[in-house]
C-alpha positions as CSV (number, residue, x, y, z in Angstrom):
1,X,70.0,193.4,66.7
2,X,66.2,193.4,68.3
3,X,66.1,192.4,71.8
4,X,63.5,191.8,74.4
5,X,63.3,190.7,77.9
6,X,63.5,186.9,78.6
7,X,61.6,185.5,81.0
8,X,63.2,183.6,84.3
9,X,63.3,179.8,82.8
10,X,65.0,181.4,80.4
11,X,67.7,182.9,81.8
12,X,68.4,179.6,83.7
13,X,68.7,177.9,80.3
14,X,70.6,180.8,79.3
15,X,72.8,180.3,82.7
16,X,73.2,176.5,82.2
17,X,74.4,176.8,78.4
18,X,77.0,179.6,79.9
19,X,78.4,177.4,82.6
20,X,78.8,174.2,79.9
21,X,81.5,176.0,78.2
22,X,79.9,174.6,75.2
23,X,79.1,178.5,73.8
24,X,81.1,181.5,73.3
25,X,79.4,184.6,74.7
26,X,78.8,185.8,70.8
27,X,76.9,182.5,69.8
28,X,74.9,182.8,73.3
29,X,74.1,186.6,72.4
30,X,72.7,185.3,68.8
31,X,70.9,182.4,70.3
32,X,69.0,184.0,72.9
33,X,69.3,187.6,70.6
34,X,70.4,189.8,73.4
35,X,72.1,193.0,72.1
36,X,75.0,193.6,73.8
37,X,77.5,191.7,76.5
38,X,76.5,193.7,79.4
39,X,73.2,192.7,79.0
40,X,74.1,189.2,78.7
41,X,76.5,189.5,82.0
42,X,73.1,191.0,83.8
43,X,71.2,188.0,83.6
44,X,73.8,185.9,84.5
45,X,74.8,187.7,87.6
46,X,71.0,187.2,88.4
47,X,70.9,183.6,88.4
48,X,75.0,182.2,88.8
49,X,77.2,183.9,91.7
50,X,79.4,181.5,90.2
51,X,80.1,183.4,86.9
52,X,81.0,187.0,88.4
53,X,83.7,185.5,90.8
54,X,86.1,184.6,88.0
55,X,87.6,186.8,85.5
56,X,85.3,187.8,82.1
57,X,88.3,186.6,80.1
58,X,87.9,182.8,81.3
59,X,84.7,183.0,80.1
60,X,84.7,185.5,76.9
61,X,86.8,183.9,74.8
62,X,87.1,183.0,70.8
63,X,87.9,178.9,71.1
64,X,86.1,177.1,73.8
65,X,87.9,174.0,75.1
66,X,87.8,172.3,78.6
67,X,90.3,174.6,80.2
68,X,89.5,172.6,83.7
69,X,90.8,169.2,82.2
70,X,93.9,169.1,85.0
71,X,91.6,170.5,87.7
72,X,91.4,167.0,88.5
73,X,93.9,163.8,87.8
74,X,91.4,160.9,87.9
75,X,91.5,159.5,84.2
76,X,94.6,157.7,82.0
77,X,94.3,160.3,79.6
78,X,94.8,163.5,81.9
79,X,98.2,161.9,83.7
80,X,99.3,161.3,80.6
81,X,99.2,164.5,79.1
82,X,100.4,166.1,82.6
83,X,103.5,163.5,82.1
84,X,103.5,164.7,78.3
85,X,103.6,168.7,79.4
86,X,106.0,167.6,82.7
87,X,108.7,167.1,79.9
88,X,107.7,168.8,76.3
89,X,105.1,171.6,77.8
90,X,105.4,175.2,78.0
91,X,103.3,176.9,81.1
92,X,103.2,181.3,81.2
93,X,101.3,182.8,83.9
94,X,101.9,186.2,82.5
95,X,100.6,185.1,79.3
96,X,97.8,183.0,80.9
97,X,99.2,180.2,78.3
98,X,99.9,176.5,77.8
99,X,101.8,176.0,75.2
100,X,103.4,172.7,73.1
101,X,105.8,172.3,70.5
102,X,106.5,169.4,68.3
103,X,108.7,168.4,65.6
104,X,107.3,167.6,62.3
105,X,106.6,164.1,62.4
106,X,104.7,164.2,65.5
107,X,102.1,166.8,64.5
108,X,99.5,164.1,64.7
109,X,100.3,164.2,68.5
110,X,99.3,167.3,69.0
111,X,95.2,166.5,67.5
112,X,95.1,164.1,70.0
113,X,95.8,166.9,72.7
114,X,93.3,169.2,71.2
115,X,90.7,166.4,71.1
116,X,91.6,165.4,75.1
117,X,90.6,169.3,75.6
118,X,88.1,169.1,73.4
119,X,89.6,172.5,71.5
120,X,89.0,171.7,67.9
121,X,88.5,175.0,66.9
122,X,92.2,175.7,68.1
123,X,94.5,176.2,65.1
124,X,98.3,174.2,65.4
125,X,100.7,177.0,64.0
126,X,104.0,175.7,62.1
127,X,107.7,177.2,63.4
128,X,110.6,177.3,60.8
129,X,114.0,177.2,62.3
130,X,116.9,177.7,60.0
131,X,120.7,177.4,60.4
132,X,121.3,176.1,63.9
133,X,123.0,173.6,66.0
134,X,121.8,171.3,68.8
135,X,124.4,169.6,70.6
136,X,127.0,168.7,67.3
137,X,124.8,168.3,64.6
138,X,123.8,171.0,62.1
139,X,120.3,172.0,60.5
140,X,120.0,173.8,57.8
141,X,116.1,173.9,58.6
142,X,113.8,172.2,60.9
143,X,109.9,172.5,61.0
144,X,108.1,172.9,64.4
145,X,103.8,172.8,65.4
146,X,102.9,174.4,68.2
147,X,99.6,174.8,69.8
148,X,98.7,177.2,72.3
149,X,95.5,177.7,74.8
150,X,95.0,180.4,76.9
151,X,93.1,180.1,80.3
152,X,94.4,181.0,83.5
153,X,92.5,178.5,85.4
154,X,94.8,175.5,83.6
155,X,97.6,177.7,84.2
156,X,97.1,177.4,87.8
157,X,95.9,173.8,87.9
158,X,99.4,172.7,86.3
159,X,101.2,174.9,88.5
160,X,99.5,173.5,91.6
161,X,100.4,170.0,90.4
162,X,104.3,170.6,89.8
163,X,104.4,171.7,86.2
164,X,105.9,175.1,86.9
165,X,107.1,178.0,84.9
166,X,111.2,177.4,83.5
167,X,111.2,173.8,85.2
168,X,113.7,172.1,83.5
169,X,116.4,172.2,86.8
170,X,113.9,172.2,89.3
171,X,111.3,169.4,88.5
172,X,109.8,167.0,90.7
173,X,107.6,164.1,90.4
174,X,103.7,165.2,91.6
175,X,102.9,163.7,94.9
176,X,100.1,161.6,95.3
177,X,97.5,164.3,96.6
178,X,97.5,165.3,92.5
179,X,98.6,161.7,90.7
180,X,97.2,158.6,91.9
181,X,99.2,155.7,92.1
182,X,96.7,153.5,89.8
183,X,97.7,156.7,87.2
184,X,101.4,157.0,87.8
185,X,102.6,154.6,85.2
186,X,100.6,156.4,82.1
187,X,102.2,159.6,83.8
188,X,105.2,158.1,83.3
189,X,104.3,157.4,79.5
190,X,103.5,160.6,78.7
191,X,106.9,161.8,79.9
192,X,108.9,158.8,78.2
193,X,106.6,160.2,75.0
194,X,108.4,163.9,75.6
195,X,111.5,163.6,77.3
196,X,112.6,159.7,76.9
197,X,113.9,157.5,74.3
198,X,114.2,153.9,73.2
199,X,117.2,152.9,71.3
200,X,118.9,149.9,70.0
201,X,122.2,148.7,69.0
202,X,122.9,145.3,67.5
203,X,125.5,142.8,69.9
204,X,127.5,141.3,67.4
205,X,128.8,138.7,69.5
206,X,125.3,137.2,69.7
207,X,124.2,138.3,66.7
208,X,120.9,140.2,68.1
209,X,119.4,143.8,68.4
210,X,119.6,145.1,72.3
211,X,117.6,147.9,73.5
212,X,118.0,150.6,75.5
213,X,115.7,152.9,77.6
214,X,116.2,156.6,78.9
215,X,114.8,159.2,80.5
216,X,115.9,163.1,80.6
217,X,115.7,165.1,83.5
218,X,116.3,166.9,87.2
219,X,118.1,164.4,90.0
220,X,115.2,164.5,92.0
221,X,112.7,163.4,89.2
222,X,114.5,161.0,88.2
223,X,115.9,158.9,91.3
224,X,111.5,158.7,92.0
225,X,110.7,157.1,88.7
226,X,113.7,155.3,89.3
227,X,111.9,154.1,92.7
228,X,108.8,153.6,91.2
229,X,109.8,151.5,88.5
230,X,112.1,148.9,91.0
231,X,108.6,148.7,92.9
232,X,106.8,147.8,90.1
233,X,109.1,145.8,88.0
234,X,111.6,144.5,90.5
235,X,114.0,144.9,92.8
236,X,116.9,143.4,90.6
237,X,116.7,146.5,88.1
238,X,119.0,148.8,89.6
239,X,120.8,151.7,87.1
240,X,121.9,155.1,88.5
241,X,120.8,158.0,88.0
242,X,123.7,159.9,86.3
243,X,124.5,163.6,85.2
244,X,125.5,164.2,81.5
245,X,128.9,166.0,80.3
246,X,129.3,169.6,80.5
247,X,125.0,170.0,80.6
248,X,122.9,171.3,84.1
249,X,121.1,167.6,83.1
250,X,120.8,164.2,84.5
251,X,119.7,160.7,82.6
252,X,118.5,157.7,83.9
253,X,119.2,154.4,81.2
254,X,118.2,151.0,81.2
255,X,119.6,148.0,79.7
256,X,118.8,144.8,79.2
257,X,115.8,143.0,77.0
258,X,114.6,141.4,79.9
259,X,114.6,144.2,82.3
260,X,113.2,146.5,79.6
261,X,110.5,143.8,78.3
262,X,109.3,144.1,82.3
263,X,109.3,148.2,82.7
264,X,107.4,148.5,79.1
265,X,104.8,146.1,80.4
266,X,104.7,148.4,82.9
267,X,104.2,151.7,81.0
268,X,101.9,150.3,78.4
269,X,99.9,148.7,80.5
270,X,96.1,149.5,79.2
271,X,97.9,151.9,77.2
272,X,95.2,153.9,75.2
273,X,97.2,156.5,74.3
274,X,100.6,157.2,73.7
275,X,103.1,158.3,71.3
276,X,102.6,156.7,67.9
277,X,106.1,156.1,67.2
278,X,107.3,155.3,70.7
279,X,104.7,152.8,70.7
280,X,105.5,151.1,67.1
281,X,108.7,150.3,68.9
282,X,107.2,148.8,71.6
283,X,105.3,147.1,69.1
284,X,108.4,145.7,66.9
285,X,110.4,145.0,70.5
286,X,107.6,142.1,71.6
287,X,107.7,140.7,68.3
288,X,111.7,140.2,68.8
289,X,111.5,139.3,72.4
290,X,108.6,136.8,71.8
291,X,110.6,134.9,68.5
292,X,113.5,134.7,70.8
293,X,111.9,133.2,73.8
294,X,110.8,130.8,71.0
295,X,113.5,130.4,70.3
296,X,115.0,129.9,73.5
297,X,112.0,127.6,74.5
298,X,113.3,124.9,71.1
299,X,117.1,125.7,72.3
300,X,116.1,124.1,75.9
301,X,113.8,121.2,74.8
302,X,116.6,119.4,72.3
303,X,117.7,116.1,73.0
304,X,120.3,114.5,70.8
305,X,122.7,112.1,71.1
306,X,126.4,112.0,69.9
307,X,129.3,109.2,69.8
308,X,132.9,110.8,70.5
309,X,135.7,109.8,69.0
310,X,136.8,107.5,71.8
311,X,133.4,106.0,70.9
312,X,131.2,107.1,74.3
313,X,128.2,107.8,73.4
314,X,127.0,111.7,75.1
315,X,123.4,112.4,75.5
316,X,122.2,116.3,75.9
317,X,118.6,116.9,76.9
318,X,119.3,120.5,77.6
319,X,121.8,122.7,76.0
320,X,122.1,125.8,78.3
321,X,122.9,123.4,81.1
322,X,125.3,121.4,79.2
323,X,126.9,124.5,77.9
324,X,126.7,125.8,81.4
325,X,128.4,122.4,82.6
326,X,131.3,122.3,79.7
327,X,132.9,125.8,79.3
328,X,134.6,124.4,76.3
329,X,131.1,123.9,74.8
330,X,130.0,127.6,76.0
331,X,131.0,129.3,72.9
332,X,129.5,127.0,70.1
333,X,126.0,126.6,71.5
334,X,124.1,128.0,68.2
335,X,125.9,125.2,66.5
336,X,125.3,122.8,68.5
337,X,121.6,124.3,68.0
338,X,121.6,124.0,64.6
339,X,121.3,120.0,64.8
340,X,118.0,120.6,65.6
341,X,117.7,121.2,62.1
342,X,119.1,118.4,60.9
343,X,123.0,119.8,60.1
344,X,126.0,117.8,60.5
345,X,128.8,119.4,62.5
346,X,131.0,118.5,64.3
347,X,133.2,120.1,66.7
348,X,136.2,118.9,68.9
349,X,135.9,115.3,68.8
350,X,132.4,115.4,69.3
351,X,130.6,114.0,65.8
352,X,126.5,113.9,65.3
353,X,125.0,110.6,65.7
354,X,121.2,110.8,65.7
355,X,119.9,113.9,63.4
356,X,116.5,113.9,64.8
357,X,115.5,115.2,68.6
358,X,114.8,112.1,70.7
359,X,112.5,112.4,74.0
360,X,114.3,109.7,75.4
């Protein structure tokens, strides 16, 4: 390769493109066509103290990504992803890496973390694991992506911000010098996204689907969300933090559509990123709660009128509290809702005199 001296404007160019992380130290060599990396190192010890104070392997590497994106927790997207790596992530000092693996359907996932770190040059590599068992179920063989990025300036930030080394029995929740408060509840998405869950279970007595939400984790961890979430969603939401069978491993779980309806609005709240399919359950658990407070809002407004046998005429404006009221009325109250739409029932003595609703 011909080289030749570059004057001083130059080299601060050169100097400024180095520092933006933007170039690898080969593409800077071809652009300003300097031969060799000790004569690229020369100029920029002449014009950035900066650069020769940190290891050459920060700086000379093959991918470039923003390997100072949890230097600093001041955006959504960078507590989520330290919530995300709190519960799924891998972090090496000895390697220098930051690793994350994923099961098959959530490769998409791991894109968005490359394009948070802005590493698309990064490959994802797959994992196949065959003929194992986790907890009592059996695979014959189970696809894995992982991505990795080496840099031991991230290393350190996410060490410095709780996100240690084998953390699984020792993890606690990030103090406020690292997570703002105005960031903790997309922290607390990220984690739900890699170490929480959201079931359901249909209560047959009421004919409706129930949902249920979990985290996984240490004691300490745990009883803080747990603190956090009462603060921000109320006082009356109150579960225990509780250690599962024959496991070093503790689970918090709450119940209840209401109570849950209040701590996703809290999670989600100007959600712009989260776990796709997390987040289409979200999605389909508003569309039940809403029908059924529609539901509910119908159930309270009926008025009807009905003549008992004895010939006394009963008038109900307001079903829960007549329900409420009559115990032996508690248990048929979606019949007695169904002469909103215009049924006839009856149902101990009581007979259906006026089919329509009457304001009056």
């Amino acid at each position: 390769m011909n080289t030749k001296k570059i004057n001083i404007e130059i080299q601060k160019q050169l100097t400024k493109d180095y520092l933006s992380y933007k170039y690898s130290n080969f593409e800077l060599m071809n652009k300003y066509n300097i031969g060799s990396s000790a004569t690229l190192y020369r100029y920029l010890r002449k014009n950035c103290d900066y650069a020769i104070n940190h290891k050459k392997r920060d700086y000379s590497r093959k991918h470039i990504f923003d390997y100072k994106f949890f230097n600093k927790i001041d955006t959504e997207e960078k507590a989520y992803w330290l919530g995300f790596l709190y519960a799924d992530g891998s972090v090496s000092p000895l390697n220098r890496s930051v690793s994350l693996r994923l099961c098959e359907k959530d490769k998409d996932h791991l894109e968005k973390f490359k394009q948070a770190i802005n590493a698309p040059s990064i490959p994802i590599s797959s994992y196949i694991r065959r003929n194992f068992k986790i907890k009592n179920y059996f695979y014959d063989k189970k696809t894995s992506y992982n991505i990795s990025v080496h840099s031991m300036e991230m290393v350190r930030d996410l060490c410095n911000k709780g996100c240690v080394p084998k953390k699984s029995l020792i993890l606690k929740f990030p103090t406020n010098d690292y997570l703002p408060e105005k960031f903790v509840n997309h922290f607390i998405r990220g984690y739900l996204d890699g170490d929480g869950y959201i079931s359901t279970f249909k209560n047959k007595k009421w004919n409706r689907i129930n949902y249920r939400l979990g985290f996984y984790g240490t004691n300490s961890f745990l009883s803080t969300v747990l603190e956090i979430i009462k603060k921000y969603c109320g006082e009356d939401i109150n579960p225990k933090v509780s250690k599962e069978k024959n496991q070093n491993l503790h689970s918090l779980v709450f119940a209840g559509n209401k109570k849950i309806r209040r701590i996703f609005d809290f999670i989600y709240k100007n959600n712009n990123i989260s776990l796709e399919r997390k987040y289409q359950i979200y999605q389909k658990f508003l569309t039940l709660e809403d029908k059924r407070c529609g539901e509910d809002d119908d159930y309270r407004a009926i008025k009807c009128e009905f003549e008992r046998n004895d010939g006394k005429i009963l008038k109900i404006s307001n079903l829960r509290k007549f329900c409420r009221d009559n115990p032996e009325y508690y248990k048929s109250r979606s019949r007695l809702m169904d002469l909103h739409n215009g049924k006839i029932l009856s149902y101990r003595g009581l007979r259906k005199r006026d089919a329509t609703a009457n304001d009056n």
